[in-house]
VOPAGU-2260 file (C-alpha; in pm, 1 decimal, decimal comma):
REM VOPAGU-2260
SITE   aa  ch    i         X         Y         Z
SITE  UNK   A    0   19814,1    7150,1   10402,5
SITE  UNK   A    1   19671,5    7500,2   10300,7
SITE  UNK   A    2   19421,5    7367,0   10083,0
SITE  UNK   A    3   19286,5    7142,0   10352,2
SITE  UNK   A    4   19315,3    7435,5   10580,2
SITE  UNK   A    5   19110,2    7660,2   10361,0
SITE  UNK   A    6   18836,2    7406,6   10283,0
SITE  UNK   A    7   18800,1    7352,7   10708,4
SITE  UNK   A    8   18739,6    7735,1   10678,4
SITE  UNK   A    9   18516,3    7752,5   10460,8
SITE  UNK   A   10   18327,6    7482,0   10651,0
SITE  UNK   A   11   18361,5    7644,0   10958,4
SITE  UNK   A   12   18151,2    7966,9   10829,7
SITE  UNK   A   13   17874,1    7741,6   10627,6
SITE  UNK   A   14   17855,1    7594,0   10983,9
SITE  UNK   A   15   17835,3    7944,4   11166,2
SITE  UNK   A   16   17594,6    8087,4   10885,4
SITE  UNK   A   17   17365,8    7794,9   10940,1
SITE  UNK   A   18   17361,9    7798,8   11303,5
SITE  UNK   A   19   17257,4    8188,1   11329,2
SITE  UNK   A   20   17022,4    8118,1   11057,3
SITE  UNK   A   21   16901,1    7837,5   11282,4
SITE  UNK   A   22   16908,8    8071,7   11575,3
SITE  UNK   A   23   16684,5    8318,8   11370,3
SITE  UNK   A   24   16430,4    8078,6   11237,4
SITE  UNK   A   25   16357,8    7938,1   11617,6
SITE  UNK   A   26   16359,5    8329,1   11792,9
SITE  UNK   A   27   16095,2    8430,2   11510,6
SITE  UNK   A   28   15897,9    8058,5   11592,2
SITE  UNK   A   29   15934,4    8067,8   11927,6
SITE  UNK   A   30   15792,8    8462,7   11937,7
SITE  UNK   A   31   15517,3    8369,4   11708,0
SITE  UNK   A   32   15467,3    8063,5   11897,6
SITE  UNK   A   33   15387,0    8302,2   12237,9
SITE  UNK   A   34   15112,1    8540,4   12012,3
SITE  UNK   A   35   14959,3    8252,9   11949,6
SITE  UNK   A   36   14944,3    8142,9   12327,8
SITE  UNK   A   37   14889,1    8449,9   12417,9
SITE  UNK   A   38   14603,9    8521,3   12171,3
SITE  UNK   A   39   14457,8    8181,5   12283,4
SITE  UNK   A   40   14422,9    8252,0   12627,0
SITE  UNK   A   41   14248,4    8608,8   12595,5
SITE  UNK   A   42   14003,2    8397,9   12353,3
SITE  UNK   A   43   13911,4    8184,3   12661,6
SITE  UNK   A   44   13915,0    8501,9   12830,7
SITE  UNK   A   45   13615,2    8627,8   12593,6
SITE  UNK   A   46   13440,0    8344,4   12612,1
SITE  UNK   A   47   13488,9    8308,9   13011,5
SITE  UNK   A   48   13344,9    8673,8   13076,3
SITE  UNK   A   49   13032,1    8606,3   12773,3
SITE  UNK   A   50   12919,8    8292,0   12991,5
SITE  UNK   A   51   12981,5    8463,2   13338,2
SITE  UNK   A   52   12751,9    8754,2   13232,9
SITE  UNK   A   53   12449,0    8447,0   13104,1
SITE  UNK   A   54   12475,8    8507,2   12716,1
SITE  UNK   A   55   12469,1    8269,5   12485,4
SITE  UNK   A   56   12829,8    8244,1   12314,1
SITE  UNK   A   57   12717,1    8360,2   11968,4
SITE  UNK   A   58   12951,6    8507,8   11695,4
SITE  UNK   A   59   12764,2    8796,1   11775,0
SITE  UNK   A   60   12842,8    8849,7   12112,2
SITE  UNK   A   61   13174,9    8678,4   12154,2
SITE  UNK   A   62   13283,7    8963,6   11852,6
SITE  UNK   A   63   13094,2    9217,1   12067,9
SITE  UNK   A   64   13291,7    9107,6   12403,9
SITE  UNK   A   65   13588,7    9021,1   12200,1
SITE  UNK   A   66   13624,0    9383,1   12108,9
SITE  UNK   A   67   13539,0    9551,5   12473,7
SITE  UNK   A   68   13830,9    9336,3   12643,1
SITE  UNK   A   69   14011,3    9424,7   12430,1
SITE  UNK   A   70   14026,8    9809,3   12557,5
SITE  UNK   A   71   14187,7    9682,1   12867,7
SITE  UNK   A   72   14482,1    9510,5   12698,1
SITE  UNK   A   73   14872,0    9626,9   12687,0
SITE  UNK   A   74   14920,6    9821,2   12347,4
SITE  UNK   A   75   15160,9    9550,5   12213,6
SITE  UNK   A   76   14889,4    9311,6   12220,5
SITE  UNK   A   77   14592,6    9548,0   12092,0
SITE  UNK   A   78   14862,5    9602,5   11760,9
SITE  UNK   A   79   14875,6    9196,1   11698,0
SITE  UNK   A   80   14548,1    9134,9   11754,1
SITE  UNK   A   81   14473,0    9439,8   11510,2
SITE  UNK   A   82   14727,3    9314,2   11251,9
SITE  UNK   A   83   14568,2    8953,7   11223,0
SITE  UNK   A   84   14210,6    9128,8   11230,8
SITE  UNK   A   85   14334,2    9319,6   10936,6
SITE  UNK   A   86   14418,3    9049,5   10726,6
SITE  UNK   A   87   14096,4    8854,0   10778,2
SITE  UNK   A   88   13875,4    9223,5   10694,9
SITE  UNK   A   89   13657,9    9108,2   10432,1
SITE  UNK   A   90   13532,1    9481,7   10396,4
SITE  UNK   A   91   13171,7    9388,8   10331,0
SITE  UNK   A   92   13022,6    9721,7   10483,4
SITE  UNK   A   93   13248,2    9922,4   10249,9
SITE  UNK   A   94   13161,4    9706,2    9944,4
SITE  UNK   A   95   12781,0    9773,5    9976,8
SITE  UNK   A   96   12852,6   10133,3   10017,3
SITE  UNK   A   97   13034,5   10151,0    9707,3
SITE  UNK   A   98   12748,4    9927,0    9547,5
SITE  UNK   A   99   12483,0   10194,8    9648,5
SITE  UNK   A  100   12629,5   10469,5    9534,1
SITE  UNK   A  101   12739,3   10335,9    9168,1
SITE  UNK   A  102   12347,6   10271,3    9159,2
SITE  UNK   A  103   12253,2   10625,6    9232,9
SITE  UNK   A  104   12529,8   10782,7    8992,0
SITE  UNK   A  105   12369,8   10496,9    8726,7
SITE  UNK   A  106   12021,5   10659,4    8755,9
SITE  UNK   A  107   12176,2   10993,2    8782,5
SITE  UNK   A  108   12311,1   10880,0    8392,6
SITE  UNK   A  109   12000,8   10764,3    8293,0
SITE  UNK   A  110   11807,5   11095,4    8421,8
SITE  UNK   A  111   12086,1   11295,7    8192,7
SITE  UNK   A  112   11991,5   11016,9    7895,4
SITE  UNK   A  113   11640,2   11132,9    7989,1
SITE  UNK   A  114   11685,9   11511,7    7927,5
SITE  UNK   A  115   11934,0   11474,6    7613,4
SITE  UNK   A  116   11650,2   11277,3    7452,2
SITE  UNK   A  117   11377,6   11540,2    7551,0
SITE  UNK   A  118   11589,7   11833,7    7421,2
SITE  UNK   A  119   11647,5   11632,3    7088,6
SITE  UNK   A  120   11246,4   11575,3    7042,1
SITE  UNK   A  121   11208,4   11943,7    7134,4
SITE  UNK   A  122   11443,3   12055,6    6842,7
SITE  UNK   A  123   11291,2   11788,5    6605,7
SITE  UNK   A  124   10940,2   11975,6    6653,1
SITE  UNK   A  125   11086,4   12283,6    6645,6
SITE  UNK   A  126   11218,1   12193,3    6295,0
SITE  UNK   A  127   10909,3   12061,3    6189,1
SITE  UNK   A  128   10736,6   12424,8    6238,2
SITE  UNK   A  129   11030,3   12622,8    6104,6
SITE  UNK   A  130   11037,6   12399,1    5769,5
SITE  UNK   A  131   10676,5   12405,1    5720,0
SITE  UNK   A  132   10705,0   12772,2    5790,2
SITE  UNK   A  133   10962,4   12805,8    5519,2
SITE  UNK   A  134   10794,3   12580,9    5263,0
SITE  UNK   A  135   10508,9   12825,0    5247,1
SITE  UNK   A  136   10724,7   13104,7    5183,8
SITE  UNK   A  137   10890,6   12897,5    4911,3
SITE  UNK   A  138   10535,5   12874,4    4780,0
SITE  UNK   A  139   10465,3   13192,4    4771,0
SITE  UNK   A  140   10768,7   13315,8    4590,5
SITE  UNK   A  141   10779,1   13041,1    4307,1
SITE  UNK   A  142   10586,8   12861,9    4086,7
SITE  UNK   A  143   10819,7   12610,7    4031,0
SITE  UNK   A  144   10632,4   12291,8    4038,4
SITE  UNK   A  145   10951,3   12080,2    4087,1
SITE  UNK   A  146   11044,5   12286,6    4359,9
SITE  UNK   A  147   10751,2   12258,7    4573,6
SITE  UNK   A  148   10759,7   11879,4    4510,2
SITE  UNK   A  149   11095,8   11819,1    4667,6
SITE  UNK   A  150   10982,6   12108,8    4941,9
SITE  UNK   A  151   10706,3   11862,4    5027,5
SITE  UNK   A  152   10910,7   11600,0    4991,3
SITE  UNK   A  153   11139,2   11676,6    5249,9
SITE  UNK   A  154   10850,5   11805,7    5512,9
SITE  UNK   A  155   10714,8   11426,3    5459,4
SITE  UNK   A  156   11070,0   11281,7    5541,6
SITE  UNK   A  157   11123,6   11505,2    5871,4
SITE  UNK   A  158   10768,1   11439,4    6011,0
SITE  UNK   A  159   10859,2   11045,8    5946,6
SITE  UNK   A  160   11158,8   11127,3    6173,1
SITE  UNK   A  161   10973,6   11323,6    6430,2
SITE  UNK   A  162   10749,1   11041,7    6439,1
SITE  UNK   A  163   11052,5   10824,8    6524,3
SITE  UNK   A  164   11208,8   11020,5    6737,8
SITE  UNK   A  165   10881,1   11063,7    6973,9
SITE  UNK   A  166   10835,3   10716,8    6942,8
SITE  UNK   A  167   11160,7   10662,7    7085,3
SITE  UNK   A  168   11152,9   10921,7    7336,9
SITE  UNK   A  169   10872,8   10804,1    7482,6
SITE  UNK   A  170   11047,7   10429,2    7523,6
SITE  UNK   A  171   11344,0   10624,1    7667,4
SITE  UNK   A  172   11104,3   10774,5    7941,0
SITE  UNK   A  173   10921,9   10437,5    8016,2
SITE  UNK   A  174   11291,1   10274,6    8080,0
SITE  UNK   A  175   11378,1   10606,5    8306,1
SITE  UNK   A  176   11049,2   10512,5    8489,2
SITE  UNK   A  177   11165,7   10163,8    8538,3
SITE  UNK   A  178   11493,8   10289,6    8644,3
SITE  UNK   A  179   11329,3   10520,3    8895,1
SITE  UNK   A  180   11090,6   10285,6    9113,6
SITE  UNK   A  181   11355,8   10033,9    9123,6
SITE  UNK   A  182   11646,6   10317,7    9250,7
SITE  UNK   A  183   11370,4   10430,0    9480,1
SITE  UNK   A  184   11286,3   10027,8    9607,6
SITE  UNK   A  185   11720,4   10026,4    9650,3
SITE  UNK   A  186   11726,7   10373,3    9819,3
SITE  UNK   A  187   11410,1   10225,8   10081,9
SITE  UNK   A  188   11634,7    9930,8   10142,3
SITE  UNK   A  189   11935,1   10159,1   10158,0
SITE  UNK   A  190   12157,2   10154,6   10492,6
SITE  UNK   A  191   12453,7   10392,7   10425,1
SITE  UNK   A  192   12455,4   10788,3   10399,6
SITE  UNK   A  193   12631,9   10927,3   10100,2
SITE  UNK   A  194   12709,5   11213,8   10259,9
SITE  UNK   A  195   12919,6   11105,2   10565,8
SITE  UNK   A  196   13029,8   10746,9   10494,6
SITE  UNK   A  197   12847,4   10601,2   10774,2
SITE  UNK   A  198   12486,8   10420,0   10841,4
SITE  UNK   A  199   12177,8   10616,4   10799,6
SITE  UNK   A  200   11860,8   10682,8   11015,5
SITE  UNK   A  201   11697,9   10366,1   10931,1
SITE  UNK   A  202   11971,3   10142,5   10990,8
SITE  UNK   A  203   11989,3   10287,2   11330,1
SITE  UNK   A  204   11665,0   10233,2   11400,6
SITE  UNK   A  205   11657,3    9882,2   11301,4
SITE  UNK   A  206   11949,8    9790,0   11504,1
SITE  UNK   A  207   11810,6    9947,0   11828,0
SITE  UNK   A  208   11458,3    9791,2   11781,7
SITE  UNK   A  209   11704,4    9479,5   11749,2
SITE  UNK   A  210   11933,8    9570,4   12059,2
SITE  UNK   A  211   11589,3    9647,1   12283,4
SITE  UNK   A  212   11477,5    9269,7   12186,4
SITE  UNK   A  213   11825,5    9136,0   12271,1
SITE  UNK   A  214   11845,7    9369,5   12609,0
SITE  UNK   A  215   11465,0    9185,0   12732,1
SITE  UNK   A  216   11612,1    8873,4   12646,3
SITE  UNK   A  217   11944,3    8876,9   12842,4
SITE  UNK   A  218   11938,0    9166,9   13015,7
SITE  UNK   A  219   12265,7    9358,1   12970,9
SITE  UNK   A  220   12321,0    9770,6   12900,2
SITE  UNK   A  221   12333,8    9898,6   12588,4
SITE  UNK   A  222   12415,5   10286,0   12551,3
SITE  UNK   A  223   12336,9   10551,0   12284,8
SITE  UNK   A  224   12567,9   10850,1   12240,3
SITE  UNK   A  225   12428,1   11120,8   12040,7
SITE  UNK   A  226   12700,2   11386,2   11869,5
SITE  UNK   A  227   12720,8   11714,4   11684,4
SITE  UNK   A  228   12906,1   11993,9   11631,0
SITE  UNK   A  229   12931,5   12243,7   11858,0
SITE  UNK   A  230   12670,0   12461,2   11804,0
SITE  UNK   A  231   12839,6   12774,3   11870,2
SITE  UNK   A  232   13112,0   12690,4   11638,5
SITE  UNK   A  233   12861,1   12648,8   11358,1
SITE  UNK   A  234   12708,6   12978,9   11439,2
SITE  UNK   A  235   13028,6   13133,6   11414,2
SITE  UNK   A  236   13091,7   13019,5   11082,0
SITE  UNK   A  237   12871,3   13132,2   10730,3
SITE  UNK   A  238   12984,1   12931,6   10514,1
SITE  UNK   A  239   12751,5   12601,3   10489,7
SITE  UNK   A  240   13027,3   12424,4   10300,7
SITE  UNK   A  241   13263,4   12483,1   10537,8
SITE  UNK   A  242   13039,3   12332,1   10812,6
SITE  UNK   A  243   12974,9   12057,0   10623,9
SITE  UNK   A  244   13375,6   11965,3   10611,3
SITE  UNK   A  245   13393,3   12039,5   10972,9
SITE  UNK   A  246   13086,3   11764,0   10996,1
SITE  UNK   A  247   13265,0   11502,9   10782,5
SITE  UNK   A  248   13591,9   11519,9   10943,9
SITE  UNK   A  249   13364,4   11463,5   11302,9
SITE  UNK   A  250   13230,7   11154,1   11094,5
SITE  UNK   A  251   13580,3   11014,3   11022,8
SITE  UNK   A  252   13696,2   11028,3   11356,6
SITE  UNK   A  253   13383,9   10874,2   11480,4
SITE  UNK   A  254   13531,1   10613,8   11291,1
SITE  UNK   A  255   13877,7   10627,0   11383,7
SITE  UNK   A  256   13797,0   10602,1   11740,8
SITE  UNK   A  257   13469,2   10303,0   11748,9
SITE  UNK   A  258   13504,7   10029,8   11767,0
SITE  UNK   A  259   13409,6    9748,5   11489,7
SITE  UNK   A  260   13102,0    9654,9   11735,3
SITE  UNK   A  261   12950,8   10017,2   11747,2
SITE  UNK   A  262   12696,0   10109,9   11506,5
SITE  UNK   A  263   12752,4   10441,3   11409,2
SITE  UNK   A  264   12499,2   10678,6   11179,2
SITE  UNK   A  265   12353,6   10979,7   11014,3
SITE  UNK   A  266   12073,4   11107,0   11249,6
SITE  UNK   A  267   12034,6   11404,3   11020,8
SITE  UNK   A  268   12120,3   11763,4   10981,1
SITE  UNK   A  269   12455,2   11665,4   11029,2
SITE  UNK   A  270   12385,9   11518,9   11321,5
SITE  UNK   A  271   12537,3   11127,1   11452,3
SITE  UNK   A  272   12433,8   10855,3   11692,0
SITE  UNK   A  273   12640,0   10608,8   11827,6
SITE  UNK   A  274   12492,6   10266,1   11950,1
SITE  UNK   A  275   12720,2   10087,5   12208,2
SITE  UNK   A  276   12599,6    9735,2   12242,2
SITE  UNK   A  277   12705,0    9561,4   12544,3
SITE  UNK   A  278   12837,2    9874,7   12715,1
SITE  UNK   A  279   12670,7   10059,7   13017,3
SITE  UNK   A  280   12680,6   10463,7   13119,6
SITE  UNK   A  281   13033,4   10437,5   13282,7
SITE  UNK   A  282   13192,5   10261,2   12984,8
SITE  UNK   A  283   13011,5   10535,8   12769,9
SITE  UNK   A  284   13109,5   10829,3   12961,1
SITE  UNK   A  285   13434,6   10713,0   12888,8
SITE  UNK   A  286   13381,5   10693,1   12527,8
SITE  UNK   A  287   13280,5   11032,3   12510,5
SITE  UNK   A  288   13576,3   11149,5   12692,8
SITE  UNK   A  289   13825,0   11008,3   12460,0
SITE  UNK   A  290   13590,6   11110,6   12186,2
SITE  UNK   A  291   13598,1   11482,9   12328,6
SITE  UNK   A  292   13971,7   11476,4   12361,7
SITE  UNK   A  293   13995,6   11333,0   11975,7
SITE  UNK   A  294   13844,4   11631,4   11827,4
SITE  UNK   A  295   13971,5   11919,2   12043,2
SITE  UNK   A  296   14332,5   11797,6   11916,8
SITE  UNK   A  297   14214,7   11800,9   11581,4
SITE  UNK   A  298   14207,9   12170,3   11410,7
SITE  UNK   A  299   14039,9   12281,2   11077,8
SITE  UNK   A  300   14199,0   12538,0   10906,9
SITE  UNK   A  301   13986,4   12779,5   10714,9
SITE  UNK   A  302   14176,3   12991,8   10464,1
SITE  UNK   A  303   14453,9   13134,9   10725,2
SITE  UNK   A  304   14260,9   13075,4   11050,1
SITE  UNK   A  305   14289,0   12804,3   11234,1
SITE  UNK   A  306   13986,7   12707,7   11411,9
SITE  UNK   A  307   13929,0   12355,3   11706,1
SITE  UNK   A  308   13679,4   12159,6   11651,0
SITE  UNK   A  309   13459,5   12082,2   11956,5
SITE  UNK   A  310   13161,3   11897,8   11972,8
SITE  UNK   A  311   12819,4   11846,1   12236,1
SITE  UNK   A  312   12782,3   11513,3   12315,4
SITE  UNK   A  313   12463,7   11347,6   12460,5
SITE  UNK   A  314   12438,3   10998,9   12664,4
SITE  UNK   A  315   12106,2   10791,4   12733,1
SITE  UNK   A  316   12085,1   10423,2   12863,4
SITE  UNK   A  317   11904,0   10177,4   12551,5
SITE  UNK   A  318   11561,2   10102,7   12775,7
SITE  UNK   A  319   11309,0    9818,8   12607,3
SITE  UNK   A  320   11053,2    9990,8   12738,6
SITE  UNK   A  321   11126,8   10293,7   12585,0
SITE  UNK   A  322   11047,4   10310,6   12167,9
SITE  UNK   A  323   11311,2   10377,8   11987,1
SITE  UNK   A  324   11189,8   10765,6   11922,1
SITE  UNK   A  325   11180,6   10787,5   12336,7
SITE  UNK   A  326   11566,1   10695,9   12352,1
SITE  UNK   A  327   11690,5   10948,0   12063,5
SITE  UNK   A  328   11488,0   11210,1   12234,7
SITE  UNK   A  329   11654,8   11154,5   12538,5
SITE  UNK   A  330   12017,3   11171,7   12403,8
SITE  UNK   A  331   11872,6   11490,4   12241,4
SITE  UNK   A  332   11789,9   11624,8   12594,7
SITE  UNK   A  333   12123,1   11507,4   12699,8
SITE  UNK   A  334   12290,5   11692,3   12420,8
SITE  UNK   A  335   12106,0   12009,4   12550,8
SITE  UNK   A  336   12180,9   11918,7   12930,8
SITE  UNK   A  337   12554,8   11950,5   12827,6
SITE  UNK   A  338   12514,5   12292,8   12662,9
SITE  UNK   A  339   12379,5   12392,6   12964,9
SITE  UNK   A  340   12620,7   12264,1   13216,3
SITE  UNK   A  341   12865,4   12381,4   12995,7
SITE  UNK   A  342   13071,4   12058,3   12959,7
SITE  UNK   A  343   13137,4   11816,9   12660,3
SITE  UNK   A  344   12893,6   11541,5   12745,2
SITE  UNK   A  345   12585,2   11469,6   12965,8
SITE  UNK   A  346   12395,2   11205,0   13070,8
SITE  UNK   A  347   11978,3   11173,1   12999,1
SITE  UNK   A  348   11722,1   10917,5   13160,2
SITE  UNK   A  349   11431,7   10811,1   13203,2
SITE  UNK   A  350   11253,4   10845,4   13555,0
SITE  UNK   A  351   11260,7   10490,9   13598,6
SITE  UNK   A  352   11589,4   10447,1   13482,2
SITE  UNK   A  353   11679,1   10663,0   13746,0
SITE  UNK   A  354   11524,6   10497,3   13991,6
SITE  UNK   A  355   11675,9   10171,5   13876,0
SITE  UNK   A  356   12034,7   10302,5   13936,5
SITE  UNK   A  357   11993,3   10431,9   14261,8
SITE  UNK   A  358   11856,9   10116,1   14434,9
C-alpha cells in the first residue's frame, strides 16, 4: 500500500504543476490576446479620424495620425505600443548619420595624408640644397678624385628620389582633389548636423516646401516651433564651450520629448526648428509648454554652480502662401514677441492668418 500511495502523490503534484502551468500559459495568452484587441481597435481608430479629416490613408499620414492619437492614450497603452514600435525601429535616420560623418573623418584622413606627403617633399628639397651645398665644400677641401665621384654620385641618386617623390606627391594631391569635390557633392546632399545630432537647414527647408504642397492639397495645419536658449542665460555665461553643452543638451531633449513624426533641425547659431505636421496652434502651444517645463527641470552644472536651463520659444502657423523664408521669419518674430511679453513661448502670424482665425 505505501508504494501505491506514494506514486498517487507524486501524480497528484505532476497534476497540480501542470495545471498552474496551464493556468500561467492561458493568463499570459489571454493578456496578450487583449493588446492585440486593443491595439487593433485604436488602428481603426487612426484610420477612422485620417478619413474623417479627407486625407488619403497613406503610410505617411496614418504614421503621422498614428502618433498624435496617440498623446491622448492611458500610459499603459502608450508603453505597449512603444515597446512593439521599438522592436520594429529599423534606425535608418541614425545609420545615415553615422554614414556621413565616417565620410567627413575619411577626408579629414586623407587631408592629414595630404600634408604628411607635402612636409616629406619639402624635406626631400631641402636635402637636395643642403647636399649640393656640402658637395661643394667637399670640393673645395679635397682633391680626391674618388671622392668627388661618389659625392656626385650620391647628389644624382637623391635628385632621382626627389624626382619620385614630387611625382608622387603630386598624384597624392590629385586623389585629395578627387576626395574633396566628391565630400563636398556628399556634404550638398547632406541632411544631418554634426554638431547637434539632428537635421540641418536644408532638410528643413525641403520638408516645409514639401508640407506647404501637402497643406494646398488637403488642407490641414501644420505648425513650426522655433527654439533657443535663453538669451539672457547665454549672456550670462563666457565660456562658448559651455554654451555649446547647454545647446546640445536643449537638442537631446528636443528629442526626448518629439515625436517620431516631427522634423526637428539645426537652424543655425545654435539655434532649432521644429516642424509639426498635422498639428495646429493649440496642439503646438501645448508642445511648447511641455517643452518649457522639460528644460526648466533639467539643470546644468558648471564647475560648482548649478545653473536651469530655460529657453525662448517661438510659434507660427505653416501658410502655402507664405515661402518658406516668410514662415522662419515669423517664428523668429515670435521668438522675440516672447522675450518681450516675458513668457516662454509666443505665437507669430501673418495678417491674413489672422484674419482667417477670427472669422
Amino acid at each position: 500500500m505505501p508504494p501505491v500511495l506514494r506514486g498517487k502523490g507524486r501524480r497528484n503534484i505532476s497534476s497540480a504543476n501542470v495545471g498552474d502551468e496551464e493556468l500561467r500559459l492561458d493568463a499570459k495568452s489571454s493578456a496578450k490576446k487583449n493588446a492585440d484587441t486593443e491595439l487593433e481597435e485604436y488602428a481603426k481608430e487612426v484610420l477612422t479620424a485620417i478619413i474623417k479629416d479627407n486625407l488619403p490613408p497613406t503610410p505617411n499620414n496614418y504614421s503621422l495620425y498614428f502618433d498624435r492619437l496617440l498623446e491622448g492614450k492611458s500610459e499603459s497603452f502608450k508603453k505597449q505600443v512603444y515597446a512593439i514600435l521599438e522592436l520594429e525601429e529599423n534606425n535608418d535616420a541614425e545609420s545615415t548619420i553615422i554614414l556621413e560623418q565616417n565620410l567627413k573623418q575619411g577626408f579629414s584622413s586623407v587631408k592629414n595624408i595630404l600634408s604628411v606627403a607635402a612636409n616629406l617633399y619639402k624635406n626631400m628639397s631641402l636635402m637636395v640644397k643642403i647636399l649640393d651645398k656640402r658637395k661643394k665644400e667637399l670640393l673645395e677641401v679635397a682633391d680626391n678624385v674618388g671622392v668627388t665621384s661618389v659625392a656626385k654620385a650620391l647628389e644624382s641618386d637623391v635628385e632621382k628620389l626627389n624626382t619620385i617623390v614630387k611625382k608622387q606627391s603630386m598624384q597624392i594631391k590629385q586623389f585629395y582633389e578627387e576626395t574633396a569635390s566628391i565630400i563636398k557633392k556628399v556634404e550638398q546632399e547632406s541632411i544631418f548636423d554634426d554638431q547637434y545630432g539632428v537635421y540641418n537647414k536644408r532638410y528643413l527647408f525641403a520638408k516645409i516646401e514639401k508640407e506647404q504642397e501637402l497643406i494646398k492639397e488637403f488642407g490641414h495645419h501644420s505648425t513650426l516651433i522655433m527654439i533657443e536658449l535663453a538669451r539672457d542665460l547665454k549672456s550670462s555665461i563666457h565660456n562658448p564651450k559651455v554654451i555649446k553643452l547647454m545647446t546640445r543638451t536643449i537638442a537631446r531633449l528636443l528629442l526626448k520629448t518629439s515625436r517620431r513624426s516631427d522634423i526637428i533641425a539645426h537652424y543655425g547659431k545654435g539655434i532649432f526648428v521644429m516642424l509639426l505636421q498635422h498639428t495646429d496652434i493649440e496642439s503646438a502651444k501645448k508642445a511648447s509648454e511641455r517643452l518649457c517645463e522639460l528644460v526648466s527641470n533639467s539643470n546644468f552644472f558648471l564647475a560648482d554652480k548649478e545653473i536651469q536651463l530655460k529657453v525662448a520659444i517661438g510659434i507660427t502657423e505653416i501658410d502655402p502662401s507664405n515661402s518658406v523664408e516668410e514662415s522662419i521669419v515669423l517664428a523668429m518674430e515670435a521668438v522675440d514677441k516672447a522675450y518681450e511679453e516675458e513668457t516662454c513661448y509666443a505665437v507669430k502670424l501673418k495678417e491674413q492668418q489672422k484674419k482667417k482665425k477670427e472669422k
